[in-house]
N, C-alpha and C positions, 0 to 999 in steps of 0.2 A: 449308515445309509443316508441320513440326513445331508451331511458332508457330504462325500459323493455326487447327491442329487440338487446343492448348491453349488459346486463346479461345474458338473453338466449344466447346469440353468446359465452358470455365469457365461460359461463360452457358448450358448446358443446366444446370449445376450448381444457378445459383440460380435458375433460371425454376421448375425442379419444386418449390420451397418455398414458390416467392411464388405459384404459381398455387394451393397447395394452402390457405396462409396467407390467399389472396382468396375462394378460395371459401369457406372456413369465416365468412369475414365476412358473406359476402355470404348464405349461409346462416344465421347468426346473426341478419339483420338481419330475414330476411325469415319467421324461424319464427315469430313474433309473430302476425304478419298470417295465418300459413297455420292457426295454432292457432285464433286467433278467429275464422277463416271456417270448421272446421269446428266449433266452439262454436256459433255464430250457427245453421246445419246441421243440426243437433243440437235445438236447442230450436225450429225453425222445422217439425220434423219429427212435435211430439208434435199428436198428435189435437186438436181443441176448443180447445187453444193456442198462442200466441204469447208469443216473447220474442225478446231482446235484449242482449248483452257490449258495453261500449264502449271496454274495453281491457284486455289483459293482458301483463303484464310475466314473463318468464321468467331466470331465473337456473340454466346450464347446469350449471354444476361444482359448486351445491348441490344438482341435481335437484329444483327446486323453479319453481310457475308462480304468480302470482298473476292472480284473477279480478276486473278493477273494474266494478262500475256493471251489476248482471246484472240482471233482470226477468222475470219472466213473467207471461200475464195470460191471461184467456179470452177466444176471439175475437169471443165473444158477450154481452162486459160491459158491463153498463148502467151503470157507474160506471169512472171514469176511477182507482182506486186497484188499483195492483198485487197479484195476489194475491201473489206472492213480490217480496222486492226487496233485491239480496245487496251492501251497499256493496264490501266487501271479502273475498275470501275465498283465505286462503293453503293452500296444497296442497303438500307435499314429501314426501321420505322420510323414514321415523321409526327414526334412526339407529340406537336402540338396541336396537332389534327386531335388527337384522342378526347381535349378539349370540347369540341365538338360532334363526338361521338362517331366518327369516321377513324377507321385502321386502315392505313395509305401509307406507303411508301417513297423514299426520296432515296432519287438516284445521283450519285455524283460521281462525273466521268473526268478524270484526267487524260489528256495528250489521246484523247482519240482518234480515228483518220478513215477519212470515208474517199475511196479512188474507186472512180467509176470509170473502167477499161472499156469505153465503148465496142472494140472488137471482142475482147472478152464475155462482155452482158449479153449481146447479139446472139453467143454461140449456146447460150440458155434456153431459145426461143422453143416453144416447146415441151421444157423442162421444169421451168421456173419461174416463179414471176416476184414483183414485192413483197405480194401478200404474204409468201413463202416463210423470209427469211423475217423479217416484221416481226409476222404472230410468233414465229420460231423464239427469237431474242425475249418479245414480249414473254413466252411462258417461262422464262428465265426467272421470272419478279415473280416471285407467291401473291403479291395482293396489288392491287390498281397504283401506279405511278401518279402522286400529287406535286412533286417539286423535283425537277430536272436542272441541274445545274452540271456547265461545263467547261471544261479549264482545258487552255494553249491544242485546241482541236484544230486539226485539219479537215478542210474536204476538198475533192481536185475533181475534175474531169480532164478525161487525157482520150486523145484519139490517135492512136500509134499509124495506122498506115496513113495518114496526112503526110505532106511533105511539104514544108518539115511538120516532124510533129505537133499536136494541141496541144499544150496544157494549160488549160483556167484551174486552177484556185484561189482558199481562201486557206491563210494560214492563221495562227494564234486565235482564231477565236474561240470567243468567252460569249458566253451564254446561261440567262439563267429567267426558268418557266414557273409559274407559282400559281396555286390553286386549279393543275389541270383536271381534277377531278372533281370539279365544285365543290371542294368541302366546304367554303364559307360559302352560303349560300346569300346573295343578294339580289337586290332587284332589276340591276342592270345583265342587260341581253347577255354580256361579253367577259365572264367571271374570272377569266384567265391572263394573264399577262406576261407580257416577253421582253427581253428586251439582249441584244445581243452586237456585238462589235466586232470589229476582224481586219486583217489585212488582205489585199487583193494583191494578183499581181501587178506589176509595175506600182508596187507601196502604195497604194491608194486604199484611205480610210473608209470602212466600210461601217453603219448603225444600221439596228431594226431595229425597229421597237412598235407595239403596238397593243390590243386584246384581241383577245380568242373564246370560242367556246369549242372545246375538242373534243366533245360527249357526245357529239352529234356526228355520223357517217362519215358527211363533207364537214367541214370544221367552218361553222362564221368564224371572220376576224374584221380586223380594222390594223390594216398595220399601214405604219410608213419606211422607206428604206433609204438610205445615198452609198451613192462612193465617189467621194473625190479626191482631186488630185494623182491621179495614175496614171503615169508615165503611157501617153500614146504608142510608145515605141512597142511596151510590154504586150500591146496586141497583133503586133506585126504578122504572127505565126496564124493566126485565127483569119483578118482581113484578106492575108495572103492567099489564101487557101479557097476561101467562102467567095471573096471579093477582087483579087488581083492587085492589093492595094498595101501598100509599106509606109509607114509615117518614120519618118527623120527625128522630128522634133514635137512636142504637142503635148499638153495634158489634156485626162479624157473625167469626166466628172457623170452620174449617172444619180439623179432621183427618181424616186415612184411612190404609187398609193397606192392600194390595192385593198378594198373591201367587196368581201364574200356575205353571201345572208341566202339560206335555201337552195345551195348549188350555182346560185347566178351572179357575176361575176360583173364589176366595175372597177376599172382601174386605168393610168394614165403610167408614162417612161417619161423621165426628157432626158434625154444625153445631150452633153455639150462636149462639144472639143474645143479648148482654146488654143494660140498661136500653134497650131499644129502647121506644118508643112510636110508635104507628100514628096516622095524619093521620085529621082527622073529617072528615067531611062536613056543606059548609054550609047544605043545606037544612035548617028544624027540627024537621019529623016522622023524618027520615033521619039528622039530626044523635044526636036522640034516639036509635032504634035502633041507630046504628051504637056511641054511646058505650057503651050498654046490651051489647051485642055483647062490645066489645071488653073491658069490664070483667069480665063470666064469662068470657072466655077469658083472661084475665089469671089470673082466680082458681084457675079449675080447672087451667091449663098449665102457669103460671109457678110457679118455686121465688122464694119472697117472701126468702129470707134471701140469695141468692147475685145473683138477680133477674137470671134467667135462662131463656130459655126453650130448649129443647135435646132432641136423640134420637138416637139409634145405628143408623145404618140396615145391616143386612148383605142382602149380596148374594152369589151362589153359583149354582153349576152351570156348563157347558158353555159354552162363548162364542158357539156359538151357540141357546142360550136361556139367556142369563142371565136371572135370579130376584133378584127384590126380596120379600124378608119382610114384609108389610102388617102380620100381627099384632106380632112384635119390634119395627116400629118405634113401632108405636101406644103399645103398653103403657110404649115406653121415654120417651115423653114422660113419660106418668103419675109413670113413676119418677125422671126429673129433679125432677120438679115436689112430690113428696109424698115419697120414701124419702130419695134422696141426688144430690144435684146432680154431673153431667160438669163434670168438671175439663177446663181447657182445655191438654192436652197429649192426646203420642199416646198410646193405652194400651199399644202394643208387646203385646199378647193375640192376635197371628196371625205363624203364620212360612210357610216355603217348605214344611217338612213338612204340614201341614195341606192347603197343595193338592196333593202328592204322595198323601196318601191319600185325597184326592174322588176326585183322578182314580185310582187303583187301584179302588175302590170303582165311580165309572162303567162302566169298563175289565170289570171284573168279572161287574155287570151287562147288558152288551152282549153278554160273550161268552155268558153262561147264557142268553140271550135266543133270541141265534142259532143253541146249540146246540137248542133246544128248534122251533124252524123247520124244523130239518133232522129233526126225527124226525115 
């Protein structure tokens, strides 16, 4: 009987291992499948759109899943091009956070593409909005995104009934965000930092770089941005359209600054086009005119030494009325063209302080407003 009841003992022994050892398998196998059907779930649930995962791969003992082959689109697209479409995109934990006693997440997106089908988003009205598809993606990450890094991404804007068509983008950009959840915590306002490159069209080199704090609603920042050297020609389709207007020849170059603090909004543009020259027109009384045209506006716009035409456009207030300055920017032609020509860098002449005190100054105003309501 002894015997016996040390057999039976032995194989209860190892049944409890191997049934535990089976099922972690069998649960291992089958997380994959149970992740992407609530992914699929998930994006099948937002308003005005649809999408699609075609496979993710999970790696348990790194805490890490990856996303292949994601989509989404409008259910009401008249074109067959995705608004979002994520080749690859890795999600784990950012180990070094744990350091500091914050469990955060770091996302890493290859060859992603963002195409916003202006007739397509329009037929959403209604249906859908950003917030939608955002939070949507966002509940995708189990815990707070600290470091966003992205590799050879696209994003375009396209507006198909134009004639001809619009297309702006930006292709190959690289991007990478760090500490967006303030895990290191410091004393400065702007915890978070950016910094990102890209190409435009007509090959023109695109930086931003700057800080952020993205914990708050509206996000403060301080960034700076350019693009230069891009083929003037490459806007043809946009000016044409908007403006009536065809460049031959020309590079077009574009810096800005732009600091946010409490929703209120400071920031400046300068575009410049150098030796660009405008297309005529082949009729000959039109021909005439229009050569006639462009020649005073050469004369009186253009800086003949640097041969440049160029202005400083600032903008300011509230975000929700923001303000463009008509007169500043008028006059600043003039003064490319006749005092001293825009240099094509950024002029770094705006920081984070400058919107901290609009918006004190709004702030300010609103309360003396209100108090005067009440009496």
């Amino acid at each position: 009987m002894d015997q016996v009841k040390r057999k039976r003992y032995k194989k209860k022994r190892y049944l409890l291992p191997v049934i535990i050892i089976s099922s972690l398998i069998l649960i291992r196998i089958a997380l994959p499948y149970i992740v992407k059907s609530y992914v699929n779930n998930v994006l099948a649930d937002i308003p005005g759109y649809y999408g699609q995962v075609d496979d993710i791969d999970l790696s348990i003992i790194s805490g890490a899943y990856t996303i292949n082959d994601m989509y989404l689109n409008t259910v009401n697209a008249n074109s067959e091009v995705p608004f979002l479409d994520f080749k690859k995109t890795e999600i784990s934990i950012e180990w070094k956070a744990l350091i500091h006693g914050k469990i955060v997440s770091e996302i890493k997106m290859h060859e992603p593409t963002i195409i916003y089908v202006f007739e397509d988003q329009q037929d959403t009205t209604g249906q859908a909005n950003t917030e939608d598809w955002s939070k949507a993606l966002t509940n995708l990450v189990p815990i707070d995104i600290n470091q966003l890094t992205i590799e050879k991404g696209k994003f375009a804007f396209l507006q198909l009934q134009a004639d001809p068509d619009i297309d702006l983008n930006l292709s190959n950009v690289n991007l990478a965000a760090s500490n967006l959840r303030n895990v290191i915590e410091k004393t400065r306002t702007l915890p978070s930092n950016i910094h990102a490159t890209a190409t435009s069209i007509g090959n023109g080199n695109v930086v931003l770089k700057g800080d952020m704090n993205l914990v708050k609603e509206i996000p403060d920042m301080d960034i700076s941005f350019s693009l230069e050297n891009a083929e003037a020609k490459a806007l043809n389709d946009f000016t044409n359209y908007y403006a009536g207007i065809d460049f031959d020849e020309g590079s077009f170059d574009l810096f800005g600054e732009l600091a946010i603090a409490d929703g209120y909004l400071k920031g400046s543009f300068k575009p410049i086009l150098e030796n660009a020259r405008l297309i005529g027109k082949d009729d000959g009384f039109l021909k005439t005119l229009w050569e006639g045209f462009v020649g005073f506006f050469k004369f009186i716009l253009k800086n003949h030494k640097q041969d440049t035409l160029a202005t400083k456009i600032p903008i300011e207030g509230d975000l929700n009325s923001v303000k463009t300055k008509i007169w500043p920017t008028v006059s600043r032609i003039f003064r490319n063209a006749w005092i001293k020509a825009y240099q094509g860098v950024v002029d770094d002449d705006l920081n984070f302080k400058d919107a901290t005190e609009g918006a004190d100054t709004l702030n300010a105003k609103k309360s003396k407003s209100k108090k005067k309501s009440n009496f």
